[in-house]
N, C-alpha and C positions, 0 to 999 in steps of 0.2 A: 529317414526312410519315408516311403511313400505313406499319403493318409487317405486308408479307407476305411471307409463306415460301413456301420455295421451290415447293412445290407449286400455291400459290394463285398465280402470278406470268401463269398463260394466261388466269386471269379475265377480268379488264383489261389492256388496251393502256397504259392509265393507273391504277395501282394508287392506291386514296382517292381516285379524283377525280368529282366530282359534276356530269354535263353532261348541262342543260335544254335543250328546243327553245326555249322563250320567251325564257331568258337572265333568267329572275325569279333564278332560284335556281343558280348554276353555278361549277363546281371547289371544290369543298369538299374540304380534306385531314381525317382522320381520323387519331388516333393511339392506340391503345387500349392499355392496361397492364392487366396485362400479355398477353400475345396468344404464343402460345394464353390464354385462359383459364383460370382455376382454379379450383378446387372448392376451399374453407377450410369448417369447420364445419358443412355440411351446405346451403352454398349457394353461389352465385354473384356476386361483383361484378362490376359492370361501371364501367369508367372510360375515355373516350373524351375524350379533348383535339379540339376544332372548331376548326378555322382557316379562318376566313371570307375570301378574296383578296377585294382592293381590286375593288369594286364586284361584289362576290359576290353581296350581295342587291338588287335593285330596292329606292328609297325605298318603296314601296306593296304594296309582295308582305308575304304574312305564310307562311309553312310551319309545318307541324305534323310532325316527325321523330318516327318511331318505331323502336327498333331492335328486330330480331328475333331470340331467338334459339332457332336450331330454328325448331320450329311455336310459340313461347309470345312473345307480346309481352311488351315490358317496356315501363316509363311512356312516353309520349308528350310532347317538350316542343314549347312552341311559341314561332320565332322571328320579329322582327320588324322590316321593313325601318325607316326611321329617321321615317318619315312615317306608316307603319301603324299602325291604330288595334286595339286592344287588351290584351290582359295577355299578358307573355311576354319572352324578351329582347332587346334590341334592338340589331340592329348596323348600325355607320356605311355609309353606302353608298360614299362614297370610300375613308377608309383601312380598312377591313373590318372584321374582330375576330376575339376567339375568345371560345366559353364552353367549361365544365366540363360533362360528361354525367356523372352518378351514377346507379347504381339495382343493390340487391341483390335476387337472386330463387331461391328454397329450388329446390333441386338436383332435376332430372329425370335419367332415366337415358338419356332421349334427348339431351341435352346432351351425352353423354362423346365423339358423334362429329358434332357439329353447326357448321354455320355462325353467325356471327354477321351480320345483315345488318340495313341501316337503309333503309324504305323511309317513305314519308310522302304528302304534298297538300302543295300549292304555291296559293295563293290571290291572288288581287290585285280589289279591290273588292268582294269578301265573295264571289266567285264562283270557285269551283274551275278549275284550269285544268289539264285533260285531258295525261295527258301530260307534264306538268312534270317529275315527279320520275323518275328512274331509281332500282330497286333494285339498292340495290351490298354487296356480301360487304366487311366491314372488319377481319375476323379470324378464327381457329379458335378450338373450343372441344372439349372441354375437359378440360385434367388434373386428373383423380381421383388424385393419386397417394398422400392420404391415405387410401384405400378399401383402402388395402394392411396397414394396420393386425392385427395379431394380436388376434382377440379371448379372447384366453386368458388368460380373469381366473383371478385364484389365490385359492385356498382355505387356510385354517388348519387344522391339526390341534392342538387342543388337547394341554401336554404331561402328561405320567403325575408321578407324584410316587416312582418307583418308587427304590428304593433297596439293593442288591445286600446291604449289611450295615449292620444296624439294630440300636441297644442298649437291651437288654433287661434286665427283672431278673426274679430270684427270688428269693420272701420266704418265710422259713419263721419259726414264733413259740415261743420257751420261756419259760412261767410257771413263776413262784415262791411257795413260803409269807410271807405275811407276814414282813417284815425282813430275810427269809434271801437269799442269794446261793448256795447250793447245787443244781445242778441236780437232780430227783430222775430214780430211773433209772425212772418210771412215765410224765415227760413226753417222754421219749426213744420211745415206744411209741406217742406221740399223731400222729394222723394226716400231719399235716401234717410233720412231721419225718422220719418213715418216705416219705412222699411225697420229702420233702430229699435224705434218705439214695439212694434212686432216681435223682431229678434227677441227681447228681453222680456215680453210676456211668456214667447212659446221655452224660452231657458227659465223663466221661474217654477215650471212644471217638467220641467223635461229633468229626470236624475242624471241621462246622459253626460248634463253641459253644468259644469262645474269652473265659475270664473273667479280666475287669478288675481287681475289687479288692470285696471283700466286705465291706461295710459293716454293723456289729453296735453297736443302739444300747441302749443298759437305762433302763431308767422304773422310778420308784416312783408307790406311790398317794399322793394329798394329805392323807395325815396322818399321825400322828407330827412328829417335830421334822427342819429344814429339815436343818440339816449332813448329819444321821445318813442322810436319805434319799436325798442329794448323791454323798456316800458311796457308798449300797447299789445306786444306780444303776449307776455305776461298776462294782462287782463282779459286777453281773449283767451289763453287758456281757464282760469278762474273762471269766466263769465260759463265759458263750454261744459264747465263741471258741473256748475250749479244747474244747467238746459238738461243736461244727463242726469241730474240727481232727480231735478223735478220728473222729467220723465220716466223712470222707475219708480218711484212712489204714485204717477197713474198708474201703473200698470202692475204693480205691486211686487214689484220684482226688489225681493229685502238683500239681498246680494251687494247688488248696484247702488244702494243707499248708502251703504259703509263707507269707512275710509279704505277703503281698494286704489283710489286716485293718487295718480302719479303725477303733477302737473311740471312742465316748462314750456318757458318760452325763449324761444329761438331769434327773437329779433328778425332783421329781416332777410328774406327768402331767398338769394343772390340762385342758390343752385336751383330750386324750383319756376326760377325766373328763366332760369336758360332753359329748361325743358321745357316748359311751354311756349317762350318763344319758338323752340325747334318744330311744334305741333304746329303752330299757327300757319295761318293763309299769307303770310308777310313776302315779299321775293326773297328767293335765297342768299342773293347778293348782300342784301339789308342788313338780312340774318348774322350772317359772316362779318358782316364790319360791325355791328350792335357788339357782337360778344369779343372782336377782337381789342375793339377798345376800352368794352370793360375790365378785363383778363389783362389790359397792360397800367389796370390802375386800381389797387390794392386796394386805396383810402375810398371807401364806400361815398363818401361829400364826393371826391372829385370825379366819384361814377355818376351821381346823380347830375353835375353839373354838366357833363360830356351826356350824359343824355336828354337833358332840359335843352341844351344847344343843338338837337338835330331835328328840331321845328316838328314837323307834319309824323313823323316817326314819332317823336314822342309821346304826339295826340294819338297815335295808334296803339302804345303800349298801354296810355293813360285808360284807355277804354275798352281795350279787349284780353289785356296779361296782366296789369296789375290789379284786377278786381278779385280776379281766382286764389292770390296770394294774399289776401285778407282775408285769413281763415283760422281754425283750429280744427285739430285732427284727431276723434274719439276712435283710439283703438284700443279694444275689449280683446283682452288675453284670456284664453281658459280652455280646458281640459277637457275636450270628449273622446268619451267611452264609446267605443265601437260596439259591432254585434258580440252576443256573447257565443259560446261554440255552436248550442243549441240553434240560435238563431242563424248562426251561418251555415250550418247543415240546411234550415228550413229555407234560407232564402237561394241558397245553391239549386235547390232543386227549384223552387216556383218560377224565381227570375235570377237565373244565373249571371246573365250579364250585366244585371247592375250592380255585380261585385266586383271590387279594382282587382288587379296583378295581383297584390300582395295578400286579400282576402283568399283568394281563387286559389293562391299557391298553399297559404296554411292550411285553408279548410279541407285539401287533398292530405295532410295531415293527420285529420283527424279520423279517417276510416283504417283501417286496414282492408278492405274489398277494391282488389285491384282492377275492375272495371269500375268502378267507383272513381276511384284514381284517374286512372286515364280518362274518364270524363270530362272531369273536373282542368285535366291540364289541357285537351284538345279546347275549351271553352277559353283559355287563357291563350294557346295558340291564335285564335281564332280574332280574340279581339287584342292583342299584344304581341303580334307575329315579329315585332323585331327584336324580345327580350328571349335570351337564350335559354334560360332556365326552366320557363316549360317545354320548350322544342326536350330538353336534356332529360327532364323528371319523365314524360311519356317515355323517354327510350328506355328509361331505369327498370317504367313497370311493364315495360314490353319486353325486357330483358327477364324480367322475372317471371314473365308468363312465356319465356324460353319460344320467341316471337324473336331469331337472332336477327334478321334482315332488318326487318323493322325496325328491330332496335336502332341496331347499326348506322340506318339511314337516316334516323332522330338526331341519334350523337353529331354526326359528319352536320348536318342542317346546326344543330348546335353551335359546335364550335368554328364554324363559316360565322356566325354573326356577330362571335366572340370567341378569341381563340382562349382558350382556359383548362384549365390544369383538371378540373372536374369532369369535363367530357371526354378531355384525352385519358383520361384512368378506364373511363368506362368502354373507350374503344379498345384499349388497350383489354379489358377482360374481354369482349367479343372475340378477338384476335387470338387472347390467351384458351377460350373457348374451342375455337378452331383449330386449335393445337399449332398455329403460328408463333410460335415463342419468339421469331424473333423479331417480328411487329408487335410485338406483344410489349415485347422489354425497351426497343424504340418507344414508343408511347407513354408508358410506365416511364419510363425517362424520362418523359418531359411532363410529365401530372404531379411532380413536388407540388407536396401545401394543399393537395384536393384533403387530405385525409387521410387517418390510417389505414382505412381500405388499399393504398394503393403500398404500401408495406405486405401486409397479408399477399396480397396478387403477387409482388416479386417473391415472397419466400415460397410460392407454388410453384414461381419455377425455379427457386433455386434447387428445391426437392427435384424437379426434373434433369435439372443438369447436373444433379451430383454436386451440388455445396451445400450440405446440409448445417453446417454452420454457420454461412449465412442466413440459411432459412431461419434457424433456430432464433437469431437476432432481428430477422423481418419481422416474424410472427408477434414479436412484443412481448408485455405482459398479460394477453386475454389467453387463455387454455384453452387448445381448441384440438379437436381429432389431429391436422394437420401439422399440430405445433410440437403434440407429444410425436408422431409418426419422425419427424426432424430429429427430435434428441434422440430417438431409438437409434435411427441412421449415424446418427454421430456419433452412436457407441456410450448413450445414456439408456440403456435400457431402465433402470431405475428410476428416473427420474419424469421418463416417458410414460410410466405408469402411474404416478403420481399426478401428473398433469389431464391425464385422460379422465382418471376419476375426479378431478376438478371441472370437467367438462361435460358441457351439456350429452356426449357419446359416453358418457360413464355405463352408462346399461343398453347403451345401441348394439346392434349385431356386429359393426366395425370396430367399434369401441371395444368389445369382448375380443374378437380375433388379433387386434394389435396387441391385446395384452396377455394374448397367450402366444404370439410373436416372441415376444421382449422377457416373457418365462420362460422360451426356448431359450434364446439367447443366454440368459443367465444361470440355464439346464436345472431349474424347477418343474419334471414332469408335472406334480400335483397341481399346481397353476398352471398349467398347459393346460391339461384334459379338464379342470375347475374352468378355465374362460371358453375354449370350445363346445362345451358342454351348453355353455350361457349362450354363446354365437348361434350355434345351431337351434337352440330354441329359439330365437328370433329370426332366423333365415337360414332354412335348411337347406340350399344352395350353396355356403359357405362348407359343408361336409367335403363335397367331389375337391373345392380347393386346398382344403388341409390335408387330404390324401394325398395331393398330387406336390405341395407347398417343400420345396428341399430347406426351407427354416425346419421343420419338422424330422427331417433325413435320419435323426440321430436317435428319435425313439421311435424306429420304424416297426423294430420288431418288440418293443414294450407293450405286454400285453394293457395294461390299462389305456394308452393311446389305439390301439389297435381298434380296442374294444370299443373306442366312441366313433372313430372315421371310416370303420369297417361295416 
């Protein structure tokens, strides 16, 4: 039989029942699922079980039922006594029947407080018969309770690559005379050593510069004989250590005095030979047959020999390439410490741009003041306009200062310079914003790997489209308003209330009305009128909608509900 609540019960003296003057068409039950009404994915079904009593229809009568709801018809079907001529279905006139009523129809807002009613024409010999049919109310309509959804899609902030202490070196370079391993005290005066010498007094004071282990490698030039220069390598490294040792004990740097030294030597310099020849003022023709013919001869002797044999060339190497390969190479490994947070908040503000990318990017990290923020990442625009991640991090905090265009046109500049899974998430919430879902879910498609944020964003709109179990599985393991709102829809009301009070809306105003939701559901007045009670003290705008809420329908005339929405 038909179900109506308790409110609708003064309608009719006979709840569903269908009474003709003619007697063509009379006592029809109705039973609608579910009643109230519901709103899934942005529409409405309707499903209505017909039970025809034995000799309900006249053999000859034919009707045409249409249900209403609200002011909007939905399809029309038409039924037929067992002897009526045309298309439509037909039922027995002694033992009666029933059929199936279906019809989905895209969501009004006039619907959320509407009747569903079936009114129709009654016919018998192709001629209308005044009168026949009675309009009857067969249910309420309708709960929106998905309309309660969070649309608070989430954005990515791209992360910095920042690194507090980073390793470093320092190369400093001492040449030698032909053969010799003796440092002379004129290379000692060469720039770059006196540079050395500097370096290593201002890291004796500095806690920043923390050295590792100082690596000293010696080279000969490729020629002469192999052992000998095997050898000489060898001592110019040694020789290089002791120029470096001494030189930290002037300058008192106790670091550099240890055994921190790494020494080899490398014999002679074949690949450093062909780099500098490539620098050199030499013709490039020259060039190209020097190395071809070295490169077709393994044995180091008979490189020296094919080069001894090309006369005035070889007086050119002799004098201008192989003196730079009688060398050893002091490179200082160690550890500096960058600015600490403090420091880089101060130095952001004084001189912002003598901080790199990846300063720029953390130290917007450490505020939460989102013009702060967007300061900090337009300065990184500014002078790093082709790394994507601040074009991206600006759109984030412009998305959060609900700045959607802006946003938008950050993201798009973004992933123009890098196509990436992280901007596309965040244009994808713009779009989800916009109530474009399905640029939204294009997008979202293709943002795998940004983050769970982009999980959260699809299970918003799975809650829109009606798959609430998907949602339930989007949303993860974080507890969120939105995640219990999903299991409620799925027919967890229990479980939905658990998950709320694990959530930061445990005592928010929406957090109260979900869960006096999901206590209707499970028909606990006293948790009904206990979380309304809590809802309305924190937003008393939440009253007019629990009056009006058909979740509620069922304790319409209970005075304790009565008594808080009234």
């Amino acid at each position: 039989m038909k179900k109506q609540s308790i409110k609708g019960l003064a309608f009719l003296a006979v709840a569903g029942s269908l009474v003709t003057s003619c007697d063509l068409l009379k006592d029809l039950d109705y039973k609608v699922t579910p009643n109230p009404l519901e709103m899934h994915g942005d529409s409405v079904r309707v499903k209505v079980d017909v039970t025809f009593p034995e000799k309900g229809i006249k053999k000859k009568a034919k009707a045409e039922i249409t249900p209403m709801l609200g002011g909007t018809a939905l399809k029309t079907v038409t039924v037929l006594g067992e002897k009526a001529e045309g298309n439509g279905d037909k039922i027995q006139y002694k033992p009666g029947g029933k059929m199936v009523y279906e019809d989905v129809v895209a969501y009004k807002p006039e619907f959320e407080n509407a009747d569903l009613m079936v009114t129709g024409k009654v016919y018998k010999g192709g001629k209308e018969k005044e009168g026949a049919f009675t309009d009857t109310k067969i249910a309420d309509a309708t709960i929106i309770t998905p309309f309660l959804v969070n649309k608070d899609f989430k954005v990515v902030y791209a992360k910095d690559e920042f690194k507090r202490v980073t390793e470093q070196t320092y190369v400093a370079q001492i040449n030698f005379d032909k053969g010799k391993s003796v440092v002379k005290p004129t290379e000692l005066k060469d720039k770059d050593i006196v540079d050395y010498s500097a370096w290593l007094t201002a890291a004796q004071t500095n806690p920043k510069i923390a050295i590792k282990t100082i690596n000293v490698t010696g080279y000969a030039s490729p020629e002469g004989e192999v052992a000998k220069n095997d050898n000489l390598s060898t001592e110019r490294a040694e020789a290089a250590k002791k120029a470096s040792m001494d030189l930290a004990k002037k300058v008192k740097n106790d670091k550099a005095q240890t055994e921190v030294y790494n020494l080899s030597g490398r014999g002679e310099d074949f690949d450093g030979f062909k780099k500098e020849l490539q620098a050199s003022t030499m013709n490039e023709d020259e060039k190209n047959l020097i190395i071809r013919v070295l490169e077709m001869n393994s044995d180091p002797a008979t490189r020296e020999t094919e080069m001894r044999n090309m006369g005035k060339t070889f007086t050119f190497l002799d004098k201008n390439i192989f003196p730079k390969l009688r060398r050893s190479e002091i490179t200082t490994v160690y550890d500096l410490t960058g600015y600490s947070d403090e420091e880089l908040k101060a130095v952001s503000m004084a001189t912002p741009d003598s901080l790199d990318l990846e300063e720029l990017l953390f130290t917007a990290t450490l505020t939460n003041d989102l013009n702060e923020k967007l300061r900090l990442y337009n300065v990184a625009i500014k002078n790093y306009p082709s790394d994507y991640r601040a074009f991206n991090n600006a759109g984030a905090v412009l998305y959060q200062q609900n700045k959607m265009a802006d946003a938008k046109a950050k993201f798009e500049k973004a992933n123009s310079l890098k196509d990436n899974a992280i901007s596309k998430n965040n244009l994808g919430a713009v779009a989800g914003v916009a109530g474009d879902r399905t640029k939204a879910k294009q997008l979202l498609g293709q943002a795998k790997g940004a983050g769970s944020e982009v999980s959260y964003n699809l299970g918003i709109l799975n809650i829109q489209d009606g798959k609430y179990a998907d949602a339930v599985s989007n949303f993860g393991s974080d507890n969120s308003f939105n995640k219990g709102l999903a299991q409620m829809l799925n027919g967890s009301a229990d479980v939905a209330v658990k998950t709320i009070d694990a959530s930061a809306d445990k005592e928010s105003a929406q957090g109260y009305y979900l869960k006096a939701v999901a206590a209707a559901r499970q028909n606990n007045v006293d948790a009904v009128v206990s979380n309304l009670k809590n809802a309305f003290g924190k937003d008393g705008s939440l009253k007019a909608n629990a009056l009006k809420d058909r979740e509620f329908l069922k304790f319409a005339e209970n005075a304790a509900f009565t008594g808080i929405v009234k």
